[in-house]
C-alpha positions, 0 to 999 in steps of 0.5 A: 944593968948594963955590963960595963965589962963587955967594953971591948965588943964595944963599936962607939957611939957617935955624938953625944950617945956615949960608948958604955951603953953600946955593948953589942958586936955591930952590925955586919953584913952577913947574918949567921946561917941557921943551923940545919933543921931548924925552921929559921927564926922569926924577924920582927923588926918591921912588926910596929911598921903598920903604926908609922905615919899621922893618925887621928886618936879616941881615947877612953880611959879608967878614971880610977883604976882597980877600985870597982869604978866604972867611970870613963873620960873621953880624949880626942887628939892626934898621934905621930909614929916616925921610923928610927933605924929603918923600922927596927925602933919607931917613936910616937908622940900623942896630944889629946884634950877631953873634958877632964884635962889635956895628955901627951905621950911620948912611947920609944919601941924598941926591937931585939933581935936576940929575943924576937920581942920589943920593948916599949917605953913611956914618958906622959903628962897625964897618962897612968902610971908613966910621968913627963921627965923619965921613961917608964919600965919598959914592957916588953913582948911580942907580935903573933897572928897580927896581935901583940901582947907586951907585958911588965910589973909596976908599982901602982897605989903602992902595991906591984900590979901586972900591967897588960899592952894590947895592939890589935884589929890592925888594918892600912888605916885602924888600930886599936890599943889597950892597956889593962891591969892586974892585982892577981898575978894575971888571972883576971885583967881590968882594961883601963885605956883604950885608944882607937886610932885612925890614919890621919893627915899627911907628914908635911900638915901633921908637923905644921899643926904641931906646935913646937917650942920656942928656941932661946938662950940655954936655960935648962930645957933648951940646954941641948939646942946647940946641937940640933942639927946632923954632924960628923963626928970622929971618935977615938976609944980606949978598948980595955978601961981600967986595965991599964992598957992604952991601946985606942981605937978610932972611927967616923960616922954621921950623927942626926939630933932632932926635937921632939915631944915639942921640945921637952925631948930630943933624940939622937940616931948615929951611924958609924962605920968602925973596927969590925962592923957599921953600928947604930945608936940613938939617945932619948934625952928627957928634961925634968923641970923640978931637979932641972937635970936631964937623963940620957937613955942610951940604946943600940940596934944590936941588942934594942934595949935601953941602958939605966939613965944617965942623969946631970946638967950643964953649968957654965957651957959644960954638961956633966952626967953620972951614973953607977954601974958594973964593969967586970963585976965591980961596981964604978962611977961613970961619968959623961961631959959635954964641952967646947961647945960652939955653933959649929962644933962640940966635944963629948968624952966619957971616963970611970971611976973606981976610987969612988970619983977620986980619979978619972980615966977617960975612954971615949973621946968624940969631935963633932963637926956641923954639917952645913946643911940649912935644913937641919938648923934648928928654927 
């Protein structure tokens, strides 16, 4: 659960990746010397860089896993992994098609700098335990020796099962991942998805062969095309909420909002230079075609996790997401609003609630301005 009440560390988001998630001091230009006699720590950040670029994909995978069966599909299909924040988070999606049926795969990875570990999260059609319209529990761990090993629990079949992330024989043009599962607390592991990728085709022929969707009028998953695209954006922040004080602070930076995923997504990386530091942020927006809602998950460089999602739709032009939270050990509504929405410009305001939605105070306030750069409008 993200801490709300860190808000006055806060350095604001830009652009439709609203503040309460950014909870973390931001990005200075000097690191803190390591105190003396002490072997400095370890720097992942660029651990997942060997992954970035095209690959051509073989996946075998468990038909029923954990149930003694030894039946095996076969997947042939492709993989695209693209840096964010210069290494430090990388976003991959994955099409493959076999005799039993067609997958795709959307993985965000995250990198704490606190921890030294990463955090990996899921969204599929047709994978195992993830699903298309929200990303899964995240699994978190680490490189050591060119090998890395991530872990997380997860119900499976109605029962809570150990679930094991594999990346190894990682050479300039090879990889192997495999994912396997455990009903014993880790004594033994059953392997149930093994994927052995090969270094493809180039950027530019990658992105051609992938098809993408078709843009339109809004109409629930193309509510966010308004904002493809790079803007500048102004942003004004109360520092302490809920406090009764007024005290704002304000801040500029340059938003980028691209499709991904063929368009069942999009994401959103930010930079801002604010009070006290640069920050970075980024959004992964997920569409869910049953509830027709969307949840916003929310990270920052600074501490390279995901928030609890924020979920809501857009009726008559305006979008409203909500979700609950603690700020200063109390429980609160929050809520996030996208309005005034033109081809050229938006407005994106958060506020809390702690009457139960009664009232509202709004915090964080963002004016977005297209830049016009043709390159960037959406197709």
């Amino acid at each position: 659960m993200r801490r709300a009440g860190e808000y006055l560390l806060l350095i604001c988001a830009i652009a439709g990746l609203h503040s309460k998630r950014m909870l973390a001091q931001p990005k200075t230009a000097e690191a803190p010397p390591q105190n003396e006699g002490h072997a400095a720590r370890r720097d992942g950040q660029h651990d997942f860089d060997f992954s970035i670029g095209n690959w051509k994909t073989h996946i075998s995978r468990r038909i029923h896993p954990l149930t003694g069966s030894a039946t095996w599909v076969e997947f042939e299909g492709t993989s695209v992994v693209r840096k964010v924040w210069n290494g430090r988070a990388s976003l991959g999606e994955t099409e493959a098609d076999g005799p039993s049926g067609h997958i795709e795969a959307l993985s965000l990875r995250l990198y704490n700098p606190q921890s030294q570990q990463w955090s990996l999260s899921y969204a599929s059609e047709g994978g195992t335990t993830s699903v298309a319209t929200s990303l899964s529990i995240p699994t978190i761990g680490q490189f050591k020796d060119g090998r890395g090993e991530f872990f997380d629990t997860e119900p499976f079949n109605g029962r809570n099962i150990l679930v094991r992330n594999v990346w190894s024989d990682i050479t300039p043009n090879s990889i192997r991942f495999e994912q396997a599962f455990s009903e014993d607390g880790g004594r033994t592991w059953e392997e149930n998805w093994i994927a052995t990728d090969t270094r493809g085709e180039t950027d530019s022929d990658a992105t051609k062969a992938r098809p993408q969707a078709k843009t339109g009028a809004p109409d629930g998953p193309h509510d966010f095309d308004f904002e493809f695209g790079t803007w500048r954006t102004h942003v004004k922040r109360l520092t302490h909420p809920l406090t009764g004080s007024s005290v704002w602070v304000e801040c500029n930076g340059t938003t980028v909002v691209r499709r991904v995923w063929g368009g069942k997504a999009n994401l959103v990386e930010l930079e801002a230079d604010c009070p006290g530091g640069q920050f970075e942020g980024l959004s992964l927006r997920l569409y869910n075609p049953q509830s027709h809602q969307w949840s916003l998950n929310y990270s920052n460089s600074s501490d390279g996790t995901l928030s609890q999602p924020t979920i809501g739709e857009f009726k008559n032009g305006r979008g409203e997401f909500f979700d609950q939270e603690l700020l200063n050990g109390r429980a609160i509504f929050v809520r996030f609003v996208i309005s005034d929405i033109t081809p050229n410009s938006c407005r994106f305001e958060q506020a809390f609630s702690q009457d139960g939605g009664k009232t509202w105070e709004v915090n964080w306030i963002a004016d977005d301005t297209r830049i016009n750069d043709d390159a960037n409008k959406p197709q």
